[in-house]
N, C-alpha and C positions, 0 to 999 in steps of 0.2 A: 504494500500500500504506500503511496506516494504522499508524505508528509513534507511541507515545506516550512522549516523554520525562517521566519522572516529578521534581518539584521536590523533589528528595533532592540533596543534597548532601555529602559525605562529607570536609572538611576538614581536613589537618594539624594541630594540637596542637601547639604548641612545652610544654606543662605537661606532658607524655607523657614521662618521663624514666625511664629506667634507669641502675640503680648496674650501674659495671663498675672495675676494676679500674686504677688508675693506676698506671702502672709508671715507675719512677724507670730502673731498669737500670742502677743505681750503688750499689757497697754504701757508698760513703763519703756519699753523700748520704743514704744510707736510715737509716745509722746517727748522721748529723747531727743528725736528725728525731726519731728515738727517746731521743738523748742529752737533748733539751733537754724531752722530755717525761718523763723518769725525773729531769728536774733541777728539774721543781714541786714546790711543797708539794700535799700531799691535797686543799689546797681550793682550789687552783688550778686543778687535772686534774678537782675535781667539777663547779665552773662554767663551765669549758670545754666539758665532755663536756654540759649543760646548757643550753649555748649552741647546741650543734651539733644537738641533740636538740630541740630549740625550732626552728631554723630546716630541718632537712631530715626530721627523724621522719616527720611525717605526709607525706611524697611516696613512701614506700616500702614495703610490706609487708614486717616483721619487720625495720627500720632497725638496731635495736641489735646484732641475730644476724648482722648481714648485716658490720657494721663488726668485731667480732669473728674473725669467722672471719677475714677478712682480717687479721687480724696475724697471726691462724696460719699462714696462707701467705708472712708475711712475715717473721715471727720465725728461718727458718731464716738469714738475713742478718743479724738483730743477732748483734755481737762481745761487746756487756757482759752479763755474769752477774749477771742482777735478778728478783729474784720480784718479779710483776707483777701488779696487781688488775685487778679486772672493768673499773672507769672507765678505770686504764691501757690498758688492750687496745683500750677503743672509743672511745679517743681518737689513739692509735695507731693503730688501722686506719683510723679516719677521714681519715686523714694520705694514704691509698693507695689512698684511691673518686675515682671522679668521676662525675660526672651526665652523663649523654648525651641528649639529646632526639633519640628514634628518628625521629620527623616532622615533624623542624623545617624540612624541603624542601621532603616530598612524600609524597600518602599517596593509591596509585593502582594501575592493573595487577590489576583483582580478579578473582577465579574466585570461584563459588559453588555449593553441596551442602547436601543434603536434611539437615541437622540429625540427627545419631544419639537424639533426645530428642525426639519429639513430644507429649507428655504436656501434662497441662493446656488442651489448646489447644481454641476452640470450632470445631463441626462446618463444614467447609469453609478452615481455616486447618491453614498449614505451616509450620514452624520451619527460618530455615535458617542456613545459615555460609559466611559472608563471608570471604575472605582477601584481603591488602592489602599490596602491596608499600610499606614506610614506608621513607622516606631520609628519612638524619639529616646532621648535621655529614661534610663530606669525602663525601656526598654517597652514603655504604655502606647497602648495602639488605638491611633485614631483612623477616621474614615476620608479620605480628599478624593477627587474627582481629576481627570484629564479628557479632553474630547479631541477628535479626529476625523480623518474623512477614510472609506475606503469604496474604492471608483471599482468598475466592472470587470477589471481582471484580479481584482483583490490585493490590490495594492494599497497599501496604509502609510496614511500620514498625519501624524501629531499635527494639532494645530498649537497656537504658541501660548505657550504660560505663563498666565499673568503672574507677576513678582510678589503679590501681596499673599500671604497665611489670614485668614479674617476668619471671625467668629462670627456667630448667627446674629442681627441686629437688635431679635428678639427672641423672646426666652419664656418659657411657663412650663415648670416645672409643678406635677404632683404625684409626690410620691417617688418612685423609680421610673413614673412614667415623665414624659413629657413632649412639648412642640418646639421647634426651632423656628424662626423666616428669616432669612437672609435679604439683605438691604436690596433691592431689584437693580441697584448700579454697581453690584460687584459681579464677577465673571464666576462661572464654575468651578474655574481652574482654582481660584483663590478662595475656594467656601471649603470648612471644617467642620467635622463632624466630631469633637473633642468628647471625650467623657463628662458628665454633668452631675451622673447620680452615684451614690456610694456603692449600688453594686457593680458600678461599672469603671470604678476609679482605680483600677491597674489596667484600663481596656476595653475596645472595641472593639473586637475579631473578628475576620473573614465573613464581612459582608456578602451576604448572594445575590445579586440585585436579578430582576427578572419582570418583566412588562407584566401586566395582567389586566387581562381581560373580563370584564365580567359587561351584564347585559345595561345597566347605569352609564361606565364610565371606562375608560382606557387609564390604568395607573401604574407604578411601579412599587414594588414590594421588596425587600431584602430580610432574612431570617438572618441572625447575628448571634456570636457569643459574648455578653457581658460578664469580665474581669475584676473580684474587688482583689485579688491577691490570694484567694486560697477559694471559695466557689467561684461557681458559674452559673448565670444564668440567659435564657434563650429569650431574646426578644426580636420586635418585628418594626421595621422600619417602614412608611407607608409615605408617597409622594406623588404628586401630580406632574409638578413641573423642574423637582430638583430645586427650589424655592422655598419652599415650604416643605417641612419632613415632622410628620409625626410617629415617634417612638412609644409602642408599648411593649408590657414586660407579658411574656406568653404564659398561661395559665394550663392548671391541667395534671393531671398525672404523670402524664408520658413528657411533661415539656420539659428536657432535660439532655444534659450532654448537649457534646459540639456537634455540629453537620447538619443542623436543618436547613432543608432547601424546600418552599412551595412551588406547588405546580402552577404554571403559567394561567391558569383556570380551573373554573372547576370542574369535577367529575360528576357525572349524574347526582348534579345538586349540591355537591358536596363539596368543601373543601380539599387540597390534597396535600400533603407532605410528605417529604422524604425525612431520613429519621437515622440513629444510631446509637441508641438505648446504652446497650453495653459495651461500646468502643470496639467492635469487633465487626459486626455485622448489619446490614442496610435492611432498614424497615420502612414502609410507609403505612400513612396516617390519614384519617378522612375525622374529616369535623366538618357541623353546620355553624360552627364560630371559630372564626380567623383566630381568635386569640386563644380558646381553649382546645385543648388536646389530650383524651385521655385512653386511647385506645392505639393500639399497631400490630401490624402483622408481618412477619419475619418474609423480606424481598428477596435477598439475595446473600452470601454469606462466600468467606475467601474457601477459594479454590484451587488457584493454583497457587506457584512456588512465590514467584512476584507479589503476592498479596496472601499469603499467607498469613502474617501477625495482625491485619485487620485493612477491612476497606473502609470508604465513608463516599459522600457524592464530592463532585468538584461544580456545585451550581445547580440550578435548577433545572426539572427536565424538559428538551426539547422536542416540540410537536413538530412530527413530522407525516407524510403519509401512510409511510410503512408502522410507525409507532412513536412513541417516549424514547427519544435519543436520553439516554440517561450519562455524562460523563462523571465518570468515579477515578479514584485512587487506589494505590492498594499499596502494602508496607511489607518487604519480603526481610532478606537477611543484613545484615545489618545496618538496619533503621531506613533502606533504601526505598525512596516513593515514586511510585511510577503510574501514569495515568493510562484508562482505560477506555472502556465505554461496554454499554449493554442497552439490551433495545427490550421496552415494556408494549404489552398487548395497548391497542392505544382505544380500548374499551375499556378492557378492564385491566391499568396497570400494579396490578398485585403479582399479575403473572408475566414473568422473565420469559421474553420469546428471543431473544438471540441475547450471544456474548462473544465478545472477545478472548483468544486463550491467552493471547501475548498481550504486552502493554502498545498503546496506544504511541507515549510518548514516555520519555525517561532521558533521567540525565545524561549526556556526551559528557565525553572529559572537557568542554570550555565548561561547563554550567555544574560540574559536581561540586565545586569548591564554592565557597561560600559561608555564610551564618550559621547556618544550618547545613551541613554538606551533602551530597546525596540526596536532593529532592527538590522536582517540579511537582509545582501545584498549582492548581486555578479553581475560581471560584463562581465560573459559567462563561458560556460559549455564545454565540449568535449564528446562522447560517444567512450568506447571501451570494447570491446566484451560483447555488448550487452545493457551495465550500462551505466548511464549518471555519468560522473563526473563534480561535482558541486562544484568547491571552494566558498566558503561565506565567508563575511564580518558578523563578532561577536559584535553589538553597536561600530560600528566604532572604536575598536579600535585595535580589531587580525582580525587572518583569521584562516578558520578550511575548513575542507570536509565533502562531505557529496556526498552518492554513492546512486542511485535509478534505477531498473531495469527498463528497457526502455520499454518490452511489457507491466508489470502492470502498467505503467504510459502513454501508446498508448490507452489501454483497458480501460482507466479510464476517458480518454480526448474524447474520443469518446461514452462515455457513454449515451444514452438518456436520 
């Protein structure tokens, strides 16, 4: 079978920085900090704030708005009674930012979707959007975006990234749950997906993003693993336009462990998922509520030598005519990940009508070495005219393509 890896490379950025919030968690130091900036002269605090605005301004979208506001969250801790000027404030909050470079590890784990925006584009090209799981410092995994075009012989190209890391403009948090919107004059390239709530403050992991269809509305969905540092928990990310992102936390018996992936639609009425209960072997799930989950039935389980210590999916499954293009992983000797695929009845996908015996795709010697060594991974696929596009994760630390014609890989999965 004719696999073509394409010479794309998608590498970390340690310049990729986001302002977050530095927390002292001492109001004696906080107010140490503010005493000795209410104890400059005017033109002390103006060519400071000068200095600061010189060397971090341009790494930020709206730097001066962004240090401001932060003493308004911070001002409820000072103890001295001082009217405070503009420079004071964004010299003081400046006291209580820090820099974070989101991908200064690893910038890997992608899914990818048909672009809600295809305009402009010449006849036989598609816009699409890329999600990318980045780790930064301490090694916390947030969610960022990249978009691209690929034209009719399946040629891909990145379009160009904006410079800015930018948080959501707005925020409504309850509970574990909550809503994000992003400012409508920031770019994709430059919107984050940061962790917000405690069970997910060591991480955001391997996003599945995947279109969805239902008889209301055209939306996109992503199943996730949230990280506080010792559990986990599954939740669902829900979007219209990449704008607006509503996060909830999945509910249920079964909702548990990493690898959920929903089905693109639903199945006679029902919801679908894909699933991996005990780290070993792939289940799916059918629910009449997106968020709860309490039943599954054992899909598929390792077989051969390649995927022996356990498989799970690599993204949601793909509707095709012959069935559920389903792309999986499998984990052999050691610790090696090698990607697959298997093809589900596309009535009723509980039942495995074809598979692959050999892996799909697996590390070459450029791509063993890495973060992680010994393992390609992706987080879902696309098909367009004809080829399946397949972003992969390179030993967790890039990301690359790789294009595969969809009848030799239909002819192969049905093979006896």
């Amino acid at each position: 079978m004719l696999i073509k890896r394409k010479n794309i490379f998608i590498k970390p950025d340690q310049k990729r920085v986001l302002l977050l919030p530095f927390k002292l968690n001492n109001k004696k130091r906080i107010n140490r900090i503010v005493k000795y900036v209410f104890d400059l002269s005017g033109q002390e605090i103006e060519s400071t704030v000068e200095k600061v605005i010189k060397e971090f301004g341009d790494r930020h979208r709206d730097f001066i708005k962004k240090c401001s506001a932060r003493y308004d969250e911070i001002k409820k801790f000072i103890e001295m009674d001082k009217k405070v000027n503009d420079n004071s404030k964004i010299l003081i909050g400046s006291y209580f930012l820090k820099e974070y470079s989101v991908e200064s590890a690893a910038l890997f784990n992608p899914s990818i979707v048909w672009h809600p925006d295809q305009s402009g584009l010449d006849a036989g090209k598609r816009r699409f959007i890329l999600s990318l799981r980045a780790a930064g410092e301490g090694h916390i995994s947030s969610i960022v975006f990249r978009t691209g075009i690929i034209d009719s012989d399946c040629n891909i190209t990145l379009e160009e990234q904006n410079k800015y890391v930018t948080a959501p403009g707005k925020v409504s948090v309850n509970g574990a749950d909550y809503t994000v919107i992003f400012d409508a004059d920031t770019d994709i390239s430059e919107r984050i997906i940061f962790p917000l709530t405690p069970d997910e403050s060591n991480g955001i992991e391997d996003a599945r993003f995947a279109g969805f269809t239902s008889a209301n509305e055209n939306s996109y969905c992503a199943a996730y693993t949230a990280y506080d540092g010792n559990n986990i928990t599954s939740k669902l990310i829900q979007t219209n336009d990449f704008t607006k992102f509503k996060v909830r936390t999945l509910i249920g018996s079964e909702s548990k462990n990493k690898g959920m992936a929903l089905f693109p639609k639903k199945i006679n009425d029902k919801y679908a998922m894909l699933s991996r209960q005990d780290n070993e072997n792939l289940y799916v799930m059918y629910s009449e509520n997106i968020y709860s989950w309490n039943s599954k039935k054992l899909l598929h389980n390792p077989e051969f030598s390649w995927e022996m210590v356990q498989i799970g999916s690599c993204g949601s499954p793909i509707e095709t005519e012959e069935g559920w293009l389903v792309i999986i992983h499998g984990v052999g000797p050691l610790r090696k990940y090698a990607i697959s695929a298997i093809l589900l009845d596309p009535e009723d996908p509980t039942k495995v009508i074809g598979k692959l015996k050999q892996p799909l795709l697996e590390p070459n010697d450029e791509e063993r070495e890495g973060y992680v060594p010994n393992v390609v991974y992706s987080c879902g696929g696309i098909i367009h005219n004809s080829k399946l596009i397949l972003p992969y994760a390179v030993s967790d630390y890039t990301t690359s393509f790789a294009v595969i014609d969809m009848k030799e890989l239909l002819n192969e999965l049905i093979k006896k």
